[in-house]
C-alpha positions in Angstrom: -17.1 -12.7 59.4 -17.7 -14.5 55.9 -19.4 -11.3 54.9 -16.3 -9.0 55.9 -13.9 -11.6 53.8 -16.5 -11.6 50.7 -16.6 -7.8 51.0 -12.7 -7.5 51.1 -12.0 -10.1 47.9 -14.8 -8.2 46.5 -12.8 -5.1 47.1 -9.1 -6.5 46.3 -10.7 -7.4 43.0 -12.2 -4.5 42.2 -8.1 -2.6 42.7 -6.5 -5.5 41.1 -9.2 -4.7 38.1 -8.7 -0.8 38.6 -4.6 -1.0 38.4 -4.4 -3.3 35.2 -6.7 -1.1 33.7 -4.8 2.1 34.4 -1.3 -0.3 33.7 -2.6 -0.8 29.8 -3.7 2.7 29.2 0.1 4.1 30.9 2.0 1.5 28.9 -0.4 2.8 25.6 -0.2 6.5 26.8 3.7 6.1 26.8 3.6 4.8 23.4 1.5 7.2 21.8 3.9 9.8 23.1 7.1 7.9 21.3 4.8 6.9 18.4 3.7 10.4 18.1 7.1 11.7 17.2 8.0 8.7 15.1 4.7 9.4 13.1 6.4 13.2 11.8 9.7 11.4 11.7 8.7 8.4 9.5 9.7 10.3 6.0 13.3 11.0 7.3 13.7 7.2 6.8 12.0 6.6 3.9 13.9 5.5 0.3 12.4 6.5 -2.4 15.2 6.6 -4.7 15.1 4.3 -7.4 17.3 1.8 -5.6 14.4 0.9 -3.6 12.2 -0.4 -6.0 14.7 -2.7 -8.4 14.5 -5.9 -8.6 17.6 -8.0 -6.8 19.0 -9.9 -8.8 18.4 -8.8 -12.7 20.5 -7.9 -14.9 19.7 -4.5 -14.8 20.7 -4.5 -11.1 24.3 -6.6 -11.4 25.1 -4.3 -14.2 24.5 -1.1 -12.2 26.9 -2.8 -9.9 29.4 -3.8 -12.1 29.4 0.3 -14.0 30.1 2.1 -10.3 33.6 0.5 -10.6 34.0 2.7 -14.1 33.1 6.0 -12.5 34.0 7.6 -9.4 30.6 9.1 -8.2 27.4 8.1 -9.4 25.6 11.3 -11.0 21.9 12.1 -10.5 21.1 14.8 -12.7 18.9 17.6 -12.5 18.0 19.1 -15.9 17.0 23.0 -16.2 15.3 23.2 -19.8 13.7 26.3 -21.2 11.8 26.4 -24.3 10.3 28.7 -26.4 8.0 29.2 -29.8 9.7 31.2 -31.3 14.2 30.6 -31.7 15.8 31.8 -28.5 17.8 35.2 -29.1 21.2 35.4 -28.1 20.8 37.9 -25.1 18.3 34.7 -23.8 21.1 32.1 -24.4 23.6 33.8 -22.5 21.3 35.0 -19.8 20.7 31.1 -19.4 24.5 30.2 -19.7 25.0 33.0 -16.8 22.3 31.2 -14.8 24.1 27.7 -15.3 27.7 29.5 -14.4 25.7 30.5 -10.7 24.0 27.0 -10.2 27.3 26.4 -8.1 26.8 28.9 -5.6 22.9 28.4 -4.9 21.8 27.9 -1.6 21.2 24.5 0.0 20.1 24.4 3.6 21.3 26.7 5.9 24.8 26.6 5.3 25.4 24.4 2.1 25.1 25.5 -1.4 24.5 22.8 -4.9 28.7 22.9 -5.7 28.8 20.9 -2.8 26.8 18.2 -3.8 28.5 17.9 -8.1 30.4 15.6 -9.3 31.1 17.9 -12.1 30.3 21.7 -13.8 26.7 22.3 -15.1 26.8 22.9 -18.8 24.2 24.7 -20.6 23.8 22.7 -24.0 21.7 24.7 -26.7 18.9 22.3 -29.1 19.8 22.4 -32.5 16.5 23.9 -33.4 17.2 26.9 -31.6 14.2 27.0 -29.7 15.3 25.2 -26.4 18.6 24.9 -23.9 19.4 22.8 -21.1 20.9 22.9 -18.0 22.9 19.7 -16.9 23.0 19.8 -12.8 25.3 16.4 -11.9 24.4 16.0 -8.4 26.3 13.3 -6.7 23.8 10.4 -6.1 25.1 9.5 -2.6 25.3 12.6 -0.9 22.1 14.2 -2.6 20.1 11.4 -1.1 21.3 11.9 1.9 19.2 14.1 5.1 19.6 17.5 4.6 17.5 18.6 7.9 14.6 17.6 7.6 14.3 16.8 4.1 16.6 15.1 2.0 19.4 16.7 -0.1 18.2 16.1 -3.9 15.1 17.5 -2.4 16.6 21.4 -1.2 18.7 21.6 -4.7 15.7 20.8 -6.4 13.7 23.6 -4.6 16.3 25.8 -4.8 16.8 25.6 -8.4 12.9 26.4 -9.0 13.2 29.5 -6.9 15.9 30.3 -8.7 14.4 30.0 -12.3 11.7 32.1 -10.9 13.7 35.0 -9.9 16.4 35.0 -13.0 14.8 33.1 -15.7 11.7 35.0 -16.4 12.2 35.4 -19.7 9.6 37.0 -22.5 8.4 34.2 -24.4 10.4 31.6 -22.9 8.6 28.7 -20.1 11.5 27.2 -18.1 11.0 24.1 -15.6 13.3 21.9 -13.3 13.1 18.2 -14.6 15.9 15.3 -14.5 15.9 12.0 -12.2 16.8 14.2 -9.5 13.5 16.7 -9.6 11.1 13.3 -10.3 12.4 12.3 -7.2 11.6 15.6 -5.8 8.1 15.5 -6.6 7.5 12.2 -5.4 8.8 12.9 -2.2 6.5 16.2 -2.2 3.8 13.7 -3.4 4.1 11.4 -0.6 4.6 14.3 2.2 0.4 14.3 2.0 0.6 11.2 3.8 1.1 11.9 7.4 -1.1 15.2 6.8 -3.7 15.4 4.8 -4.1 11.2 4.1 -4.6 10.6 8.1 -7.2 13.8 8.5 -9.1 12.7 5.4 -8.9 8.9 6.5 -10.0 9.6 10.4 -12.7 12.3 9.6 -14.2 9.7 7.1 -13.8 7.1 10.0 -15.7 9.5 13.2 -18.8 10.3 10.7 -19.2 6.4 9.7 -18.9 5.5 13.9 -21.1 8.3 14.4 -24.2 6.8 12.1 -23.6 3.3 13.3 -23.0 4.1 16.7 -25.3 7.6 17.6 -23.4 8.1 20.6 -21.1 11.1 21.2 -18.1 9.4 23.0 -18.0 5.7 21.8 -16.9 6.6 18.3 -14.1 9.0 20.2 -13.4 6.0 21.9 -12.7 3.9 19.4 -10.6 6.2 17.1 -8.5 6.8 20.1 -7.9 3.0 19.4 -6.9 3.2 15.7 -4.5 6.4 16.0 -2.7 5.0 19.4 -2.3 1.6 17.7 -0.8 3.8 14.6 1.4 5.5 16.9 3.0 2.0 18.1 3.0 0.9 14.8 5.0 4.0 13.5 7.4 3.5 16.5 7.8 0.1 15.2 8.3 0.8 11.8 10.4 3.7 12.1 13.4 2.0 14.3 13.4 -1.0 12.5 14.2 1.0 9.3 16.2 3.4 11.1 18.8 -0.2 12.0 18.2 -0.5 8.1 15.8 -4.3 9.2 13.7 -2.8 6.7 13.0 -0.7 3.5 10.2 2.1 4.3 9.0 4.0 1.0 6.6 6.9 0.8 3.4 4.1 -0.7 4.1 1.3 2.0 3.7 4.1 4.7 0.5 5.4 3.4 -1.0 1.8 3.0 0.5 1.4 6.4 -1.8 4.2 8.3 -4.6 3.4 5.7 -4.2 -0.3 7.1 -3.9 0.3 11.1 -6.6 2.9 10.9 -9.1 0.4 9.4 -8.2 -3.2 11.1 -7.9 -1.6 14.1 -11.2 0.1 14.0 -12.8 -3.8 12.3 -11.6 -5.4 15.2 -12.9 -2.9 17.5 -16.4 -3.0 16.0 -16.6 -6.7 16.4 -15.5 -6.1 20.0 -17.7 -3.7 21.2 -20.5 -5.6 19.4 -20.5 -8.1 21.3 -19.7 -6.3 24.7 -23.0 -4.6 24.0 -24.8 -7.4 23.7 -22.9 -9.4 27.1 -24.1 -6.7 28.9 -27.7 -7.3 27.8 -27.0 -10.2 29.6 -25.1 -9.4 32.6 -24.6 -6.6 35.4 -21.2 -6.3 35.7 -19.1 -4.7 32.7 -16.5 -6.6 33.5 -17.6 -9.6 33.4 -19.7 -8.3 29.7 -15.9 -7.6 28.6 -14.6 -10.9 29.1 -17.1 -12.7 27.9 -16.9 -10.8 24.7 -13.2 -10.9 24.9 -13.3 -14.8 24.9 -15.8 -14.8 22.1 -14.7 -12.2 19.9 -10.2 -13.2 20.5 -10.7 -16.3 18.0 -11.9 -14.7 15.1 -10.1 -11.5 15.5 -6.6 -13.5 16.1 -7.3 -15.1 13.1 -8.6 -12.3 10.6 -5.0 -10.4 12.0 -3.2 -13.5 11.5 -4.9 -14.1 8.0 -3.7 -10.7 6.7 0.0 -10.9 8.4 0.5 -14.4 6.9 -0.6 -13.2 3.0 1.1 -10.0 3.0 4.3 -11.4 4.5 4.3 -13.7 1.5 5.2 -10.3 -0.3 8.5 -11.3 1.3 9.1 -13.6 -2.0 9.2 -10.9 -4.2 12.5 -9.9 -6.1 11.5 -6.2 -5.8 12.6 -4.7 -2.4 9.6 -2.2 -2.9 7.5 -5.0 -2.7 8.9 -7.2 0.0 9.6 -4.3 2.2 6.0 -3.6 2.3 5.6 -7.2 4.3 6.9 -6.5 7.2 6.0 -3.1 7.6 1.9 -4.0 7.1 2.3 -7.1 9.2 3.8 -4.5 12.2 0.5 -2.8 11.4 -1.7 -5.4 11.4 0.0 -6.6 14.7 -0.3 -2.8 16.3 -3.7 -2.7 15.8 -4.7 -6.4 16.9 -2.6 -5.2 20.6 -4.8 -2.4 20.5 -8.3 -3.7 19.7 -8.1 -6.3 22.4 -5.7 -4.2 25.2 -6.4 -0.7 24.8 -9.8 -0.9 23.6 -11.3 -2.9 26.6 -9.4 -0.7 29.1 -10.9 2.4 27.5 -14.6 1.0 27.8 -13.8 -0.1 31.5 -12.3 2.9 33.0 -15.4 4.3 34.5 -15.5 1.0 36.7 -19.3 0.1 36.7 -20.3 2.8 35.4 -18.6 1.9 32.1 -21.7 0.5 30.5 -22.8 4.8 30.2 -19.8 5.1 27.0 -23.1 3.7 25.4 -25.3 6.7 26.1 -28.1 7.6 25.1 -28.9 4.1 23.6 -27.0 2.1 27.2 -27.7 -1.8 27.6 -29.0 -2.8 30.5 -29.4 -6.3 31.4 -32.5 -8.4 30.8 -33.1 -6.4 27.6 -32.3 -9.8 26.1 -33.3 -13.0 26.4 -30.1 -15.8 26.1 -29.9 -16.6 22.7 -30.2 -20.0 23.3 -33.9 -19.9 24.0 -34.8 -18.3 21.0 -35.6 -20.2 17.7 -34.1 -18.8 14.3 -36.9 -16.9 13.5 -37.3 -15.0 16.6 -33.5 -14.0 16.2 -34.5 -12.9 12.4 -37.8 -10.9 13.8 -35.4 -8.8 15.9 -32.4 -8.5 13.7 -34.4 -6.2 11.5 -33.5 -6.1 7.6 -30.9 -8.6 8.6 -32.9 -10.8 9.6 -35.6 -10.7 6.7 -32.2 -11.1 4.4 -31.6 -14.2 6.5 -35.0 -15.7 6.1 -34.8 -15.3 2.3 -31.7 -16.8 2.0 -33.0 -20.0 3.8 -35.9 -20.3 1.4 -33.9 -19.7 -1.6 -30.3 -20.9 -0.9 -29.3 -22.5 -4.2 -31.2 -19.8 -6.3 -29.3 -17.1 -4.1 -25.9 -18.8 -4.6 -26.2 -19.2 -8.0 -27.2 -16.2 -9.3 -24.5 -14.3 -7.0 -22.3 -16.3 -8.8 -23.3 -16.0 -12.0 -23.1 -12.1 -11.6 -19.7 -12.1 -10.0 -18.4 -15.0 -13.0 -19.9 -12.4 -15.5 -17.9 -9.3 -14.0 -14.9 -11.4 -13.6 -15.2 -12.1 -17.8 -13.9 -8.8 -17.8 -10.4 -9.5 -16.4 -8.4 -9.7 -19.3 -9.1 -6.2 -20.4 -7.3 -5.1 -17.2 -4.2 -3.1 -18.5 -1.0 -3.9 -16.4 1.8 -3.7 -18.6 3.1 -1.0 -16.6 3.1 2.8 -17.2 5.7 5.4 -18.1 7.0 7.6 -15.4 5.1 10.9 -16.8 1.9 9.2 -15.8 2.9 8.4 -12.2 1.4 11.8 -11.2 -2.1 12.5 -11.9 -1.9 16.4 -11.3 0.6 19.0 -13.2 4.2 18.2 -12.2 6.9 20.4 -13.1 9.2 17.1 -13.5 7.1 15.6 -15.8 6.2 18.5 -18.3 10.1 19.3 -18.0 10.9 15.8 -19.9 8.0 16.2 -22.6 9.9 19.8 -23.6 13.0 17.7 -23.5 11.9 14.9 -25.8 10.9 17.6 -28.1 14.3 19.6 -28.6 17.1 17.0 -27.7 17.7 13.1 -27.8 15.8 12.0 -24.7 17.9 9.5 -24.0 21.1 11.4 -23.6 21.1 11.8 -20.0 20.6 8.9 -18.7 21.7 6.6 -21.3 21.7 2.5 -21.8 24.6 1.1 -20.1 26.7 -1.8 -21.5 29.4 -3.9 -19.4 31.1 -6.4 -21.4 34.5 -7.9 -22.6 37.2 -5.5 -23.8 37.8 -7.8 -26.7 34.4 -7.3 -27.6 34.4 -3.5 -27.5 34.2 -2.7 -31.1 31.6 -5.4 -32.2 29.3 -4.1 -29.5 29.6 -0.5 -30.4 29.2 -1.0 -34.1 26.2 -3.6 -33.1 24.6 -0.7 -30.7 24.4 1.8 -33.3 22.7 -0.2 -35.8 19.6 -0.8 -33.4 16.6 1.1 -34.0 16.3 3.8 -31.8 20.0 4.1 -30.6 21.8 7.7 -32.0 25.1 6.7 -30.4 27.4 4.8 -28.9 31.0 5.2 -27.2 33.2 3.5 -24.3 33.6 5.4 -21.0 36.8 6.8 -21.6 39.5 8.7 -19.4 40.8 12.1 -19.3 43.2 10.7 -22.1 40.9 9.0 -24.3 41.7 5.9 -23.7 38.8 3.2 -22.7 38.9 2.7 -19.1 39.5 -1.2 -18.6 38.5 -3.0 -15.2 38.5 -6.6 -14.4 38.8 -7.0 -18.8 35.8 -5.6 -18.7 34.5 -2.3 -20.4 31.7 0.6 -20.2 29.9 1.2 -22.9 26.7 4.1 -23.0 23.9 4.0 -25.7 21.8 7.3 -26.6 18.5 6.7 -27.3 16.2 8.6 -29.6 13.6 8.1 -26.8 13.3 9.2 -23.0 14.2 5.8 -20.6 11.0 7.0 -18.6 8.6 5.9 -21.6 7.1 2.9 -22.7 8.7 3.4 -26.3 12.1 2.9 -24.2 11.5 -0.1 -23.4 11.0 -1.7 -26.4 14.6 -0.3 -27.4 16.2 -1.7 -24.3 15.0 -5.5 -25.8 16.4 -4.6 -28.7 19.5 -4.1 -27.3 19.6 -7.0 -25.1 18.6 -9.4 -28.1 21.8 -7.8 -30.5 23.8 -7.7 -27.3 23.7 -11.3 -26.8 24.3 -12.3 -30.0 27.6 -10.3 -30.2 28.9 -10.7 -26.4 26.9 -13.3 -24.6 28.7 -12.5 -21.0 27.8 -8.5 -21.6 25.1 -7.0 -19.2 23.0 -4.3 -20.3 21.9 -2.1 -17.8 20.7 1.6 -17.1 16.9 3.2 -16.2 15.4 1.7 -19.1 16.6 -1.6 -18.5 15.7 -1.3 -14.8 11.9 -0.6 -15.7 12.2 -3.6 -18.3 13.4 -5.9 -15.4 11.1 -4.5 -12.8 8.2 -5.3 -14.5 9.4 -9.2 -15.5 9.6 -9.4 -11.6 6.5 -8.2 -10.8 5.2 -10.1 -13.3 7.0 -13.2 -12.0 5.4 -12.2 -8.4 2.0 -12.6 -9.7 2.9 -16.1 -10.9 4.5 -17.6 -7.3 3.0 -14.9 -4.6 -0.9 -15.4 -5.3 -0.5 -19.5 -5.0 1.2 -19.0 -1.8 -1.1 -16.8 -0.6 -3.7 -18.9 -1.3 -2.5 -22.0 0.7 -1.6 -19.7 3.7 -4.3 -18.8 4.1 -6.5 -21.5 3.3 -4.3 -23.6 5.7 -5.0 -21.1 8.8 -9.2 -21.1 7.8 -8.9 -24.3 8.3 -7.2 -24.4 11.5 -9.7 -21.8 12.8 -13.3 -23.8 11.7 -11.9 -27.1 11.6 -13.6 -28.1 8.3 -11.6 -28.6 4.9 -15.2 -28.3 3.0 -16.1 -24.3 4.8 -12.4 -23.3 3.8 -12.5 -24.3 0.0 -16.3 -22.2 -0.1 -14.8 -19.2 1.6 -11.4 -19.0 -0.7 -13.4 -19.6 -3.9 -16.0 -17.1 -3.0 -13.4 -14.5 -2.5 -11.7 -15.7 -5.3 -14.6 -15.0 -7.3 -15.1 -11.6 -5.1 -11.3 -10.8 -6.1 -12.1 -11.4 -10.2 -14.9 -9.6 -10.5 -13.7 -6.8 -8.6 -10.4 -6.6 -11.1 -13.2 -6.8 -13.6 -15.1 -3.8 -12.5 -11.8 -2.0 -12.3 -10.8 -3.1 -16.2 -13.7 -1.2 -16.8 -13.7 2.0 -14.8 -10.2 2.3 -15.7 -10.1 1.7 -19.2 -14.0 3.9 -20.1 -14.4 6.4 -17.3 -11.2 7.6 -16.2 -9.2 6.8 -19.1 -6.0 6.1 -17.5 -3.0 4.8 -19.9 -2.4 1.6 -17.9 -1.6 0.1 -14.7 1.8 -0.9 -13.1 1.7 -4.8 -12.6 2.0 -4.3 -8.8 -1.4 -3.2 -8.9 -3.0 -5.9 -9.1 -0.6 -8.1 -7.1 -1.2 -6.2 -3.8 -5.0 -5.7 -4.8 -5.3 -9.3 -4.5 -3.2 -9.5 -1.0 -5.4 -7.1 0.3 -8.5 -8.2 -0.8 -8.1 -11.8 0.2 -6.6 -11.4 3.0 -8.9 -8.4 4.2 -12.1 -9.8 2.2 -11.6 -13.0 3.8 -12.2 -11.2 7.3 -15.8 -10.5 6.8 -16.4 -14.3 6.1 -14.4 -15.2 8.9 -16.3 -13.0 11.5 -19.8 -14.7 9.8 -18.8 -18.5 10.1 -17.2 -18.6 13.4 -20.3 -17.3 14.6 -22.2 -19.5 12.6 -20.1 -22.2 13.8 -20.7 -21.3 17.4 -24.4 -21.7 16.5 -24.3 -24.7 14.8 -23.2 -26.4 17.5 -26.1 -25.9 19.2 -28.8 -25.1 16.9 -27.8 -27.2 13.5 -25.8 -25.5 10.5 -29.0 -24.4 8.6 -30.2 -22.5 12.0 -26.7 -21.5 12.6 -26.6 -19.5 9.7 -30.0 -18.1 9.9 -28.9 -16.6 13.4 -25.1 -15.7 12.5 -26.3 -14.0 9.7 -29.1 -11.9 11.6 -26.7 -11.0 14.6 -23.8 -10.2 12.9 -25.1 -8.5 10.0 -24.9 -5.1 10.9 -21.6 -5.3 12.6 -19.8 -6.6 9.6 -21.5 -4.4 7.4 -20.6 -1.3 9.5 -16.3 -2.7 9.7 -16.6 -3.2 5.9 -18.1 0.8 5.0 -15.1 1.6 7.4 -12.5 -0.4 6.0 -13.7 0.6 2.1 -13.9 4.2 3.1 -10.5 4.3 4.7 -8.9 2.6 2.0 -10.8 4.9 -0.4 -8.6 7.7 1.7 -5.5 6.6 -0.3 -6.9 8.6 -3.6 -6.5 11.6 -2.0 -3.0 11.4 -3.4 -2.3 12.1 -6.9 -0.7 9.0 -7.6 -1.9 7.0 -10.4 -1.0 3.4 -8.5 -2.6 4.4 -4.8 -5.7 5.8 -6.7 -6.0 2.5 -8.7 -5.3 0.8 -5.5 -7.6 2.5 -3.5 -10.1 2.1 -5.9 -9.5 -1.7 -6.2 -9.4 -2.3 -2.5 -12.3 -0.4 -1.9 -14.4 -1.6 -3.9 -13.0 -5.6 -3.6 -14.0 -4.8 0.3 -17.5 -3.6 -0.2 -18.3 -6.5 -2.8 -17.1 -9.0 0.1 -19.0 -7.1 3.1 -22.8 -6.5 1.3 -22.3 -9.5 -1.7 -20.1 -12.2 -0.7 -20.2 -12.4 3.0 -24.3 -11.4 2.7 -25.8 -13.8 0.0 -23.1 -15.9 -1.6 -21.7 -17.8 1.4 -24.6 -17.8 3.7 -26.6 -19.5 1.1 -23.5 -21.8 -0.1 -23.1 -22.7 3.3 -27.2 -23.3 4.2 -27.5 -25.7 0.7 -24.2 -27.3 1.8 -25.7 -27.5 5.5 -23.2 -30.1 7.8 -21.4 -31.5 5.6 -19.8 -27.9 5.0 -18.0 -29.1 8.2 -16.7 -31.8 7.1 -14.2 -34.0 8.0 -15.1 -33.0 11.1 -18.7 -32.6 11.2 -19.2 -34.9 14.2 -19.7 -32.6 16.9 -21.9 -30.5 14.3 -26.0 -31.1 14.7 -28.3 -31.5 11.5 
């Protein structure tokens, strides 16, 4: 009788196991089918318009707002320029007047054509050398950046303009391209379309050969992929209604760092995971009971590296520029996606063949008694069988203060090179690493016409003031005009007692020479109309890098006492926090460092936009601080029984190649982001990258080990107590 009850629990468990385990994979099978869709769906949300990366509340932004009421549609412009060596003939002119009188009547979409998107007729303007004309599309900024099908309006005019120049503008001597605010916008959006294609196949094939070489099984590393892609998919679901209900601001760069991001925590978290499942069922017979073990080992320090990185990058939320504070959210939805997966999803998958689940590790399977319990073994009988790992351990222990401080000395010395890092910002020709027609467009503009004329410096001021701040305009270096917005009359158009006033400069407002005009013009503004609000691309880009400047100064403190605050909620020491947060500060500066470097000598790039290094150093101390966090809580759980000295012999040994295996995967997936030809995700990539690899194989290896061995219990302190010598 007590056998046929033991045999029936026995089997109501084993059903009760088998249907939450098919539960989690249909609820995750059911997202992956709506996350599937949202993935392809994701750029019909995104705004990558300039709108979407100003700053709030400048004064670039409130006088933007304050001009719309002196126009009735805001223009984006699409310039046709074509230039040649030798002066343009007449037949050529008027061949490109004729093409500018037919710009109306192209096609746009299936049933639209470009006249329905103007605000005005495109004007074919000759260069007074003779050797260039341009075409002046006004596109109606509203309804060209709205969906056009699947891609937006500004997108389909600009395409159809280029096909357009190719079939009636080929012209003997004479190279035409599309350029203007509208085609930039254009080719970032083209730009960014590599994300959900060829980012995510470079990022996961990178991925399956790294799980391959650590794992040398065939389905494991299918396994765990299948981990990171559905917990992308749920993410993307995420992401894409809450921007859809306009909850937040999705651009083309926060959705590539968002599947570079999902794709490489989820698969971390995983590796720890399965780590330590492996080594449970050394231990024990039945995979389940392996799983929860590991589970209730493995929850702490995984909750808290995830809750690490959502609390610094949500401290993005403080920045003034929406292109920055968007991205918050939209990584911490990530980061959240792929914690639900790693420790849902992932255990279902590697328990759905019941007990024969422990053969997803075939040909190498654990079986139980291949281990002894840790706890019987002295340090160096965990170092003997840990490997290089463990003969790295063992040195550190005989050497901890020479170890430390020559890690440190190394990482001080790189860090010297810091303020050689260029990030004054760049000008918009040197977004794009690879030939855009956009960009070489606006350099044959700058060299025939007054760069500035299209999209000019805008002034809102006092009526009464009108003439002293026209006079005052033309008089600043690099202004060729000014005039107030006038009506169909002439006469200046007057709202609120307030007028419009638009400054030509010599210089394109894309450039970096721009900017130094737009001070200019602020400076002899002010002292003429102090209440007058200059505004206008140029003054944007002046005002977005301020901000981002001003991030730097208030998000990286925050950031800092986040996250120290929840490292010390997770070991319960004040002394073990402060080592970890100035190791990876130390990680962090000697990483920016190496970048100064590479940047500056071997790629030779002109600069670096100030946001570069502001979400280099969320990502790297929040991500870095991961690898340090997966090292002491283990330690941590060993010092309690062994001593802190012992405890970080054996963390050390054990964990090694795990943490070594989640860094290479987080670096290489990062790494992924250069594959588009971006100059700020290749510089972030390369940051990233590199910041992770220097806190997997330096920091988390030699410098805190061996910081926390010469420390030994106080490193716990205040509350060291329960902590053996």
């Amino acid at each position: 009788m007590m056998l046929s009850m033991l045999s029936n629990r026995s089997w109501s468990t084993a059903v009760l196991r088998g249907a939450v385990v098919v539960a989690v994979l249909l609820a995750w099978l059911a997202a992956g089918g709506a996350g599937g869709v949202a993935i392809g769906n994701l750029s019909d949300v995104q705004q990558n318009d300039a709108a979407a990366f100003l700053p709030e509340g400048a004064e670039s932004t409130r006088a933007a707002e304050a001009a719309r009421a002196f126009v009735e549609d805001t223009t984006l412009p699409a310039i046709v320029v074509s230039e040649a060596e030798a002066p343009l003939s007449p037949e050529q002119v008027a061949t490109i007047m004729a093409f500018a009188e037919r710009v109306p009547d192209l096609p746009v979409g299936q049933d639209g054509t470009v006249g329905d998107l103007l605000t005005g007729t495109p004007v074919a303007i000759p260069a007074e050398d003779g050797l260039a004309v341009m075409v002046v599309v006004p596109l109606d900024a509203e309804r060209a950046n709205a969906q056009n099908g699947e891609d937006r309006a500004v997108n389909a005019v600009v395409d159809s303009l280029r096909d357009a120049v190719d079939a009636d503008l080929d012209l003997a001597g004479v190279t035409t391209w599309v350029t203007g605010p509208a085609a930039g916008i254009a080719d970032l959006v083209a730009a960014f379309a590599g994300i959900d294609g060829l980012l995510l196949v470079v990022a996961l094939a990178v991925v399956l050969v790294i799980l391959v070489v650590v794992y040398r099984s065939p389905s494991l590393p299918i396994t765990v992929l299948a981990t990171s892609m559905l917990a992308l998919t749920l993410a993307a679901l995420v992401v894409y209604r809450l921007a859809e209900a306009d909850v937040l601001v999705l651009n083309g760069q926060s959705q590539g760092i968002l599947f570079i991001l999902v794709v490489g925590a989820a698969t971390d978290y995983s590796l720890l995971i399965v780590s330590r499942y492996r080594d449970e069922l050394r231990l024990v017979e039945s995979p389940y009971t392996a799983m929860r073990r590991a589970l209730r080992a493995t929850i702490e320090p995984v909750a808290a590296s995830a809750g690490t990185v959502i609390a610094g990058v949500l401290c993005l939320l403080l920045s003034d520029l929406t292109s920055n504070s968007s991205l918050g959210p939209v990584a911490a939805v990530g980061i959240v996606s792929a914690f639900l997966a790693a420790t849902t999803l992932l255990p279902a998958l590697l328990l759905i063949a019941g007990r024969w689940s422990r053969l997803i590790f075939w040909p190498r399977v654990p079986r139980p008694g291949a281990a002894v319990d840790r706890v019987d073994e002295t340090a160096e009988q965990v170092e003997a069988r840990s490997g290089a790992w463990g003969r790295i351990s063992a040195a550190i222990a005989r050497r901890p203060r020479r170890t430390w401080v020559l890690t440190a000395a190394v990482l001080l010395l790189l860090t010297a090179w810091v303020p050689t890092f260029q990030a004054q910002g760049t000008s918009e020709s040197d977004v794009f690493l690879t030939e855009v027609d956009s960009v070489a467009g606006e350099q044959a503009l700058a060299r025939h016409f007054d760069a500035g004329g299209v999209q000019p410096v805008v002034v809102v001021g006092p009526e009464a003031d009108a003439g002293a701040l026209v006079t005052a305009l033309t008089a600043v270096d690099g202004v060729v005009g000014a005039e107030v917005t006038a009506d169909e009359d002439g006469a200046p158009v007057v709202v609120d007692g307030r007028v419009r006033i638009e400054a030509v400069t010599t210089q394109a407002p894309e450039s970096q020479e721009a900017l130094d005009v737009v001070v200019d013009i602020r400076d002899t503004v002010r002292g003429v109309s102090p209440g007058s609000m200059v505004g206008g691309v140029a003054a944007e880009r002046v005002d977005t890098l301020a901000t981002a400047g001003r991030d730097l100064v208030v998000i990286v403190p925050v950031v800092l006492v986040v996250i120290l605050v929840v490292l010390i909620g997770l070991l319960r020491s004040v002394v073990a926090p402060l080592l970890l947060m100035g190791a990876n500060l130390l990680s962090f500066g000697a990483t920016l460092g190496i970048g100064a470097l590479v940047f500056n000598h071997v790629f030779g790039f002109p600069g670096a936009d100030p946001t570069v290094p502001l979400y280099a150093f969320v990502f790297l101390v929040a991500l870095g601080i991961d690898y340090s966090i997966f090292l002491m809580t283990r330690v941590r759980e060993e010092a309690l029984v062994h001593g802190t000295r012992d405890g970080v012999r054996r963390g050390l040994s054990v964990t090694g190649g795990v943490i070594t295996s989640a860094g290479i995967v987080l670096a290489a997936t990062f790494g992924a982001l250069a594959v588009l030809p971006l100059l700020f995700l290749v510089q972030l990539a390369f940051l990233v990258a590199l910041g992770v690899l220097i806190d997997a194989l330096v920091v988390r290896t030699l410098l805190v080990p061996a910081l926390v061995h010469d420390v030994g219990r106080a490193s716990w302190w205040p509350w060291q107590n329960r902590i053996r010598d």
